[in-house]
Every structure is written in C-alpha cells, then in structure tokens.
Backbone as CSV, one residue per row, in Angstrom:
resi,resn,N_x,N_y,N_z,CA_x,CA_y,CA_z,C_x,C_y,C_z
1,UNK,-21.508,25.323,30.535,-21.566,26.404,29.587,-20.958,25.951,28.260
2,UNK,-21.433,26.312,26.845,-20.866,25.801,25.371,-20.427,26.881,25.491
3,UNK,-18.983,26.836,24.675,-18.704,28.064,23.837,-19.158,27.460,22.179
4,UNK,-19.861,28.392,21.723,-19.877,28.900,20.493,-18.569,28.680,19.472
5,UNK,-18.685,28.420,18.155,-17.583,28.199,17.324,-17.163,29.480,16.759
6,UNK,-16.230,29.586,16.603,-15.544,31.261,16.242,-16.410,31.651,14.599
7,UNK,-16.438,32.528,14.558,-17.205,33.187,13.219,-16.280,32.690,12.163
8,UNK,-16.655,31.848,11.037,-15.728,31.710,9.984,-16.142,33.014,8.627
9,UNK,-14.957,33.085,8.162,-14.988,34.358,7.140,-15.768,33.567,6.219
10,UNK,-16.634,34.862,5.360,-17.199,34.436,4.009,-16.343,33.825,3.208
11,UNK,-16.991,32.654,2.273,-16.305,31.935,1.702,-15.733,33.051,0.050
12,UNK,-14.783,32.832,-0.196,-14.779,33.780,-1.175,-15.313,33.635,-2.483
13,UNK,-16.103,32.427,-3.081,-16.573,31.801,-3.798,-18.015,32.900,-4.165
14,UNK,-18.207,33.388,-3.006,-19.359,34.385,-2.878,-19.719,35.591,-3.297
15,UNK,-17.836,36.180,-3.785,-17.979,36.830,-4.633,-17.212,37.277,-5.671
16,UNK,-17.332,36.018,-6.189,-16.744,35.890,-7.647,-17.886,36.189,-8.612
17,UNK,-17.494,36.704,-9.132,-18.498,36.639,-10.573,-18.650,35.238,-11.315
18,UNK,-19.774,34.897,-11.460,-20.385,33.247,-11.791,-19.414,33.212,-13.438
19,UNK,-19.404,33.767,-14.188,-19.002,33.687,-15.576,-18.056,34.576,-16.119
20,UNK,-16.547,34.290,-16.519,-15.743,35.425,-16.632,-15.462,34.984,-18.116
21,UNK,-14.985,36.208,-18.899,-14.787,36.146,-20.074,-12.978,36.257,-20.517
22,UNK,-12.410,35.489,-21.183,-11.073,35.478,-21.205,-10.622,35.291,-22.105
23,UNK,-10.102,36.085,-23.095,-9.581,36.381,-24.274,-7.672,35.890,-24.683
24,UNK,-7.048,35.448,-25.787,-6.173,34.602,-25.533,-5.376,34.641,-27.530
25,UNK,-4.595,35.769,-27.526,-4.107,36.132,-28.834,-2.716,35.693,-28.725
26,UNK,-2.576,35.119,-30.171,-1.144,34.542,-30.268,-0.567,35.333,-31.913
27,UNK,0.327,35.338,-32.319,0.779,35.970,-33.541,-0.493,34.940,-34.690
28,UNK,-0.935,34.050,-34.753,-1.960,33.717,-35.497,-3.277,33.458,-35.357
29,UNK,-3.846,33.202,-34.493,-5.102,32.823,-34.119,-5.780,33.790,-32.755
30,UNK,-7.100,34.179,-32.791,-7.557,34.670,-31.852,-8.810,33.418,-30.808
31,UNK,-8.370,33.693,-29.753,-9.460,32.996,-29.195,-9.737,33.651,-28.098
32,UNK,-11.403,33.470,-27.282,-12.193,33.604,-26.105,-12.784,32.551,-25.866
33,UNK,-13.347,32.943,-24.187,-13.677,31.319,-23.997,-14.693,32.602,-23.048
34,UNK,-15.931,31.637,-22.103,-16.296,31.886,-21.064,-16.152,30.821,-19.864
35,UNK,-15.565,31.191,-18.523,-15.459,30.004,-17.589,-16.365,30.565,-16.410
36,UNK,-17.162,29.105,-16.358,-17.866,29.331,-15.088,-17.377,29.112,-13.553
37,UNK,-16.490,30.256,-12.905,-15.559,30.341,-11.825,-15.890,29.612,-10.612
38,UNK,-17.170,29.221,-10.459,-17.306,28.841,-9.399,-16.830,27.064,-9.262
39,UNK,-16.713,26.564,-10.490,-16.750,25.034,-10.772,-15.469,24.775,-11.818
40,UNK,-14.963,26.127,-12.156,-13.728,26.763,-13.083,-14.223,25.534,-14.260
41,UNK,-15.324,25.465,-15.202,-15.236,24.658,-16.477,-15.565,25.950,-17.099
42,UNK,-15.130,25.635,-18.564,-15.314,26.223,-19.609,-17.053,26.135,-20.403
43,UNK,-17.696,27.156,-19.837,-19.297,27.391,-20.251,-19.457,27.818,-21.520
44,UNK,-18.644,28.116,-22.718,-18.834,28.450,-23.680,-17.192,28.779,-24.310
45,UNK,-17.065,28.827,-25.762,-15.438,29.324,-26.460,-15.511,29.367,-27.878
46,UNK,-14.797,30.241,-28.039,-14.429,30.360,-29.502,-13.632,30.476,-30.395
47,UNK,-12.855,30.108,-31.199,-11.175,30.403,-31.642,-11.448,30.830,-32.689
48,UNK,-10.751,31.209,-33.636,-10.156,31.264,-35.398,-9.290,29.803,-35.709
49,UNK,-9.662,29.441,-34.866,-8.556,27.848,-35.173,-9.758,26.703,-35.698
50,UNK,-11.281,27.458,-35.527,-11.877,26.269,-35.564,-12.012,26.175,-37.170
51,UNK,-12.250,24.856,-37.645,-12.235,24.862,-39.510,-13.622,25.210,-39.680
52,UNK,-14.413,25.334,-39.723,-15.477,26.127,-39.993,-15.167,27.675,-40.047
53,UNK,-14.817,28.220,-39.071,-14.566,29.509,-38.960,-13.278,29.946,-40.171
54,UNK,-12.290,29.117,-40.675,-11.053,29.267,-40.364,-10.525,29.775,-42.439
55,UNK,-12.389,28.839,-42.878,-12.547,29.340,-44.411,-13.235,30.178,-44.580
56,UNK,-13.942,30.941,-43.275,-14.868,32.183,-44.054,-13.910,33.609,-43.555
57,UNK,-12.875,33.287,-42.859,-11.713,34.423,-42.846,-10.991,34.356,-43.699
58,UNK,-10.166,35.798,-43.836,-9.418,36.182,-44.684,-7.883,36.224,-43.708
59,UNK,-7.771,36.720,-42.712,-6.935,36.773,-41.987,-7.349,35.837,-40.541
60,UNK,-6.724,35.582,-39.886,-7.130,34.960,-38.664,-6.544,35.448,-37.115
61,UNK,-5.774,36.489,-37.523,-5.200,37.285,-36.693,-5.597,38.734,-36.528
62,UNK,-6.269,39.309,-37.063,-6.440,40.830,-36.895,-7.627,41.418,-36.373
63,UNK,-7.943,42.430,-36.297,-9.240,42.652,-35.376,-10.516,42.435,-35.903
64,UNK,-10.518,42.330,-37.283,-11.911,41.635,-38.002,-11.858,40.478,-37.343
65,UNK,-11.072,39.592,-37.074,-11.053,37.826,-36.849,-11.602,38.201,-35.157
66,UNK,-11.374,39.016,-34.669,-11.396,39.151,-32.926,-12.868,39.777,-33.085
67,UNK,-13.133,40.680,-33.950,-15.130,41.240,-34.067,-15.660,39.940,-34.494
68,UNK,-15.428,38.947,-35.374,-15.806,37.882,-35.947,-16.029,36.545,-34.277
69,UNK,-14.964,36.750,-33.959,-14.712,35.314,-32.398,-15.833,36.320,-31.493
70,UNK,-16.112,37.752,-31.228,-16.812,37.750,-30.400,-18.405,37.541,-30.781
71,UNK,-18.771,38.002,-32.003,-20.000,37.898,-32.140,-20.405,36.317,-32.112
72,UNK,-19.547,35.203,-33.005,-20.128,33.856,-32.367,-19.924,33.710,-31.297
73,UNK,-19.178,34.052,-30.061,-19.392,34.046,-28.725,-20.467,34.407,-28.076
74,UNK,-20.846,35.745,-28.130,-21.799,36.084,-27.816,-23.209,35.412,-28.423
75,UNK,-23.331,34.782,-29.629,-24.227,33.804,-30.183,-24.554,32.734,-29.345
76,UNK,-23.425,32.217,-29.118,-23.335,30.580,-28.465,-23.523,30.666,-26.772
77,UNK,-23.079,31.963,-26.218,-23.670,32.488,-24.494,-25.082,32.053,-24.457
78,UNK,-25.907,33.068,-25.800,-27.568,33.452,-25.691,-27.577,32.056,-26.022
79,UNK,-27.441,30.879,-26.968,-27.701,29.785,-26.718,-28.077,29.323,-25.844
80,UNK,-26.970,29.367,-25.124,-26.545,28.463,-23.166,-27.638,29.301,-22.350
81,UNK,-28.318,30.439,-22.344,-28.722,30.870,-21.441,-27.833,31.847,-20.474
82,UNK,-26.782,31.963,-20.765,-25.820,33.127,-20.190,-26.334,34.247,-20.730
83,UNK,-26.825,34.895,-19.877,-27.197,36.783,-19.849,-26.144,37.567,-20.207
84,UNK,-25.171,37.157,-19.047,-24.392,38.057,-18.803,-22.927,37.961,-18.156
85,UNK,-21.679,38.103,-18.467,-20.200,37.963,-18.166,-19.560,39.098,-17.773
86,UNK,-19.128,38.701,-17.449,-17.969,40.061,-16.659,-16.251,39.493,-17.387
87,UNK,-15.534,40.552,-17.583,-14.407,40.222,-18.240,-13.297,40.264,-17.341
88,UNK,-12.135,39.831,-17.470,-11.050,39.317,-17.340,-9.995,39.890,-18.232
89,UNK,-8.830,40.924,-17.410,-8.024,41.263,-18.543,-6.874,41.482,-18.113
90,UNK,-5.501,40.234,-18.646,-4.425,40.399,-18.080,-4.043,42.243,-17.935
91,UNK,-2.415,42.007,-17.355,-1.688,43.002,-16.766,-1.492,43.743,-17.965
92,UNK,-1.291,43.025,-19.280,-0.673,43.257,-20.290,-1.761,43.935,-21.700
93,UNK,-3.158,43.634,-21.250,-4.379,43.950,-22.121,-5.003,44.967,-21.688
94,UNK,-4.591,46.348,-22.449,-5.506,47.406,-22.862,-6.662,46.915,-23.678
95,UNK,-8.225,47.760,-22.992,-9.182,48.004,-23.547,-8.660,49.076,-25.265
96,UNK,-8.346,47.828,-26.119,-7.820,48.646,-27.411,-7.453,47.373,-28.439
97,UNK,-7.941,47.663,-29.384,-7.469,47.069,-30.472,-8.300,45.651,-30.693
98,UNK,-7.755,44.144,-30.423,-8.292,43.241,-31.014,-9.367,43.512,-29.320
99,UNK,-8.564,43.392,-28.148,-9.747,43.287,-27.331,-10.948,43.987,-26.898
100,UNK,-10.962,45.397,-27.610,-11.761,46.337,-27.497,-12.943,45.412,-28.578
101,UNK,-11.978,44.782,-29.617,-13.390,44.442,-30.756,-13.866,43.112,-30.411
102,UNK,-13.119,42.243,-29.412,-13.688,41.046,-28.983,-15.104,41.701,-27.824
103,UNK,-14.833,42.234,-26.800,-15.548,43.045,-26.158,-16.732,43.851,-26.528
104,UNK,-16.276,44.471,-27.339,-17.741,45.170,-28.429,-18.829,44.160,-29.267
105,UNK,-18.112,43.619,-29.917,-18.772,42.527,-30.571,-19.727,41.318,-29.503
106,UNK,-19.002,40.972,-28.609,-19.707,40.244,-27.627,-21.179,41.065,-27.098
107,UNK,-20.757,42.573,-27.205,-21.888,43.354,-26.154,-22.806,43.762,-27.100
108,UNK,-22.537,43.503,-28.186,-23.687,43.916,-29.709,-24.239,42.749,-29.753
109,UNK,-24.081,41.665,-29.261,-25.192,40.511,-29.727,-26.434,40.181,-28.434
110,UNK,-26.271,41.227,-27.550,-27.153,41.209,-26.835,-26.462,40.462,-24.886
111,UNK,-25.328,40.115,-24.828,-24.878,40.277,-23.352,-24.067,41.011,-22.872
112,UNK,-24.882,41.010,-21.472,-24.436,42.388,-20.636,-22.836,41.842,-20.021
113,UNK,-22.142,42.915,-20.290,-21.018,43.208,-19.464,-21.285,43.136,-17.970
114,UNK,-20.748,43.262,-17.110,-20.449,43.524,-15.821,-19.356,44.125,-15.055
C-alpha cells in the first residue's frame, strides 16, 4: 500500500498582487516606484530627484511635485504594458495630501487601481 504525500498549503506567492505601488516622501523629494512582488524587482519609478524632472519644478516637495511623480508614473506603467497596480500604504499614510495626489494622478493617466 503507498501512502500519499500530505496536502501542501498554497504557495502564498498566489496571492499577491503581481505589481504594488509604493510611495516614499522625505522633507525634500517625493518618490514612487512600482515592484513586481512576485520576483520583488522594481518594474517601473519615479522621483523629484531626477534632473530632468528637478528643473521643470518649482518646489520638489509639495503635492504639485507628488501630482507631477504620479502622472510620469503612470506614463512610464502604460509604456511597460502594466494595466494595472494595486497600492501599498504604510501604517503611517493616510489616503490625504501628497498621497491622495500621487494616487489620483497615477489613476488619471489611464491605470487601474486594485
């Protein structure tokens, strides 16, 4: 007689969301990134630190600079072929203020939330 191998649990990899969005404010610079969780690399990002970006701002800290980082985010996703992200938001981040406009801005250029 075989016994059979015990049932192993679903791997949890299974249900992660493929692409998370992760936002990252310091007293000067705003940045987002997108990471693809399953392989944890960075699928797309964007700062106020970059020098291109860094002369067509006026400030680089305030929520224009965070509407500004999401819409080239959301630019550079539809590039890659990313549809669609699901977000990521520490203990410490209310839906408010710079991240409400990183968030909005991302979902005005055409990808879906989750």
């Amino acid at each position: 007689m075989v016994i059979p191998p015990p049932a192993r649990a679903p791997r949890i990899v299974d249900y992660l969301k493929p692409y998370v969005l992760k936002m990252h404010f310091t007293n000067k610079f705003v940045s987002a990134q997108v990471v693809h969780s399953p392989t944890a690399t960075v699928a797309s990002s964007a700062s106020s630190q970059e020098k291109t970006l860094r002369s067509t701002m006026e400030c680089t800290r305030d929520v224009a600079a965070a509407a500004k980082i999401g819409k080239i985010l959301g630019e550079r996703l539809l590039l890659k072929g990313i549809p669609a992200v699901s977000v990521y938001l520490k203990r410490e981040q209310k839906y408010h203020g710079k991240v409400k406009a990183v968030i909005d801005s991302v979902r005005e250029t055409g990808v879906k939330l989750l």
